[in-house]
N, C-alpha and C positions, 0 to 999 in steps of 0.2 A: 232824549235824543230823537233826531224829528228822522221820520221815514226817510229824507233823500241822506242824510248822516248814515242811515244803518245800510240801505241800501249801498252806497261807497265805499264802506269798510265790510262788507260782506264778501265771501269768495267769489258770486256773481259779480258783485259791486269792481273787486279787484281786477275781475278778469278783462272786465270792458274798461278800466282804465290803464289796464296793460295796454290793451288792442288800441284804445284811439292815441296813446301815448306813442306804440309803435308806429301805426301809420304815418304818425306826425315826424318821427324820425328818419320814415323812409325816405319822404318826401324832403326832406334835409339833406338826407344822402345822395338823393338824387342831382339835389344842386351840386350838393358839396361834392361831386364825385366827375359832372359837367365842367364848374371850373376847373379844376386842379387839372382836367384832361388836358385845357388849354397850352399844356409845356412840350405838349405832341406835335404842335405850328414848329417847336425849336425854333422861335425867332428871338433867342438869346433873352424871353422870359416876359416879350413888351404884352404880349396879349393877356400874358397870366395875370400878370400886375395890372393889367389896366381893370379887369374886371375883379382880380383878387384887392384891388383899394374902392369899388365901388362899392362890394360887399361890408369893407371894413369903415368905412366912412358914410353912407349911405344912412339919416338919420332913424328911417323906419326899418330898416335892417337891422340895424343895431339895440332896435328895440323890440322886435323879432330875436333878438340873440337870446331877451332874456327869459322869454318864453320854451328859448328851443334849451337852455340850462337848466331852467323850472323841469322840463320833459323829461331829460333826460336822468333827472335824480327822482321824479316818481316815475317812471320807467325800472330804474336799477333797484329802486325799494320796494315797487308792486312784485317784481321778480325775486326777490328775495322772500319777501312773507309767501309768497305762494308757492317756493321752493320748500321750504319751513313745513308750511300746511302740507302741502304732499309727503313730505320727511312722514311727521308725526299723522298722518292718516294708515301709512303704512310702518308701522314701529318693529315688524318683526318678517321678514324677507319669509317666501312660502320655500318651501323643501327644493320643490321643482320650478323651474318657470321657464315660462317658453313667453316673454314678455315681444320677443320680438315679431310675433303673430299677430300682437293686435294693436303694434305701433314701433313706428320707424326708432333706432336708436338715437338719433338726435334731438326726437321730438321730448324725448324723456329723460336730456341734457340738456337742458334750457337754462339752467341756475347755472351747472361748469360752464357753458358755452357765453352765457350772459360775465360770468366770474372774469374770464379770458379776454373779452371785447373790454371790459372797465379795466381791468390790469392795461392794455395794450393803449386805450382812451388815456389815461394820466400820463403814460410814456409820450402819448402823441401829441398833447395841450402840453408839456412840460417842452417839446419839442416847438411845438410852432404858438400854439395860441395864445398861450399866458405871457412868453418873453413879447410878443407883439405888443397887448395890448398891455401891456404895463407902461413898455416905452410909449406908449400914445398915449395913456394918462400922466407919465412923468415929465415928456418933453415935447409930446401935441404932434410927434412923427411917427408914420411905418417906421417899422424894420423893411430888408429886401426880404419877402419871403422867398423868392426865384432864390436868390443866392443861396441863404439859409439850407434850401433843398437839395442845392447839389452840392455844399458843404457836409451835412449832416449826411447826406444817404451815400457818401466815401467809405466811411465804416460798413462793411461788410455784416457785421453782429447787429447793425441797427437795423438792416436792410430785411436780413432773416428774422426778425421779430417782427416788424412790416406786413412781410406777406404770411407769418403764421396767426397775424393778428387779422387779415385778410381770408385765410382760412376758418378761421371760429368764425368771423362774420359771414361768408357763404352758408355755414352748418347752422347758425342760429336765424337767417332770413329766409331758410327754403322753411323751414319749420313755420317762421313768425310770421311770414307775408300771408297766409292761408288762415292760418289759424284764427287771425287779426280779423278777417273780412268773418271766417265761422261765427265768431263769438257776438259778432256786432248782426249777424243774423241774415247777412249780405251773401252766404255764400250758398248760392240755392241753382237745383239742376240745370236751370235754365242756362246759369252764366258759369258753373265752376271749373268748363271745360279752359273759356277766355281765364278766366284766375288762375286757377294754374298753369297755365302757360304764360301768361306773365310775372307771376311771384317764381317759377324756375329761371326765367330770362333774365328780372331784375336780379334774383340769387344769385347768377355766375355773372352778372357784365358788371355789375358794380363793383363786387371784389375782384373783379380780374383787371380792374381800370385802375384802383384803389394800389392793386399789387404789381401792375406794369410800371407805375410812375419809379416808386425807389430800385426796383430794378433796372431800368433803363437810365439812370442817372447815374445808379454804379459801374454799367455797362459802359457808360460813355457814349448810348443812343442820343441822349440828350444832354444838350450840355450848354 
């Protein structure tokens, strides 16, 4: 096994493919969180769709997609073994603990909070992503996603999974947005005042964009 192999599969190794895995997600989110805003125009969905079919047609995007799939399954697997490893580091709970003194309790929910985003992730690709691109490989067309959205987010029960799955994602990005820049060695006195104030900003404006869309369509904000 050659040094950069052990190095990757070591809990160092893991940590910093958690981190550039994460950053690499945010920065997805970021788009992904930009267009979808687009249904706020309410100009009956032409903006969403114009940018939401350059995304989907878009040769190098769509070759980008399959890097951003790649990510997101060693993402959800680095999260898992180093859930595991922390599991079995600690096999026997202390009598007393006052764990919340020397760290937030979300930061020490990463694997539930990670669990809850992948539950909510298969709900949301079962919803828009996978019927899309199936009919694009079966019959070379979109779907409407505009439509699709204010069809689907009718249901009340879809809506409330939505924004609780908007919730785990705030709880596991104030954690991950910092942690990500720590581990990668970026996060130093000089700058962590600018870092954290922008990984709390991204924290709440992305899932609060994320979690206005299917409420506002229920609502009949948009429509």
């Amino acid at each position: 096994m050659s040094w950069f192999t052990q190095a990757l599969t070591s809990s160092i190794g893991k940590k910093l493919i958690m981190s550039l895995t994460g950053l690499f997600l945010i920065s997805f989110l970021a788009i992904h969180a930009t267009i979808n805003a687009m249904i706020f125009y309410n100009d009956g969905g032409v903006t969403f769709s114009h940018w939401g079919h350059f995304m989907g047609t878009n040769p190098i995007i769509r070759t980008l997609e399959i890097g951003l799939v790649l990510g997101f399954l060693l993402h959800i697997a680095d999260g898992l073994w180093l859930t595991k490893a922390n599991q079995n580091a600690r096999p026997v709970k202390y009598a007393v603990s006052n764990a919340n003194a020397n760290s937030k309790w979300y930061s020490r929910s990463m694997g539930l909070l990670g669990t809850l985003i992948l539950i909510f992730l298969v709900i949301h690709t079962s919803h828009f992503w996978i019927p899309n691109r199936t009919n694009q490989f079966t019959t070379g067309e979109e779907l409407n996603l505009y439509q699709m959205m204010l069809d689907i987010f009718q249901n009340v029960w879809v809506v409330v999974i939505y924004v609780l799955g908007c919730f785990s994602l705030f709880w596991h990005l104030l954690h991950g947005f910092q942690s990500a820049f720590k581990t990668l060695g970026l996060y130093h006195l000089k700058y962590n005042g600018a870092i954290h104030l922008v990984g709390v900003a991204f924290s709440v404006v992305v899932p609060i964009l994320f979690a206005l869309m299917p409420i506002s369509i229920y609502l009949g904000w948009v429509y």
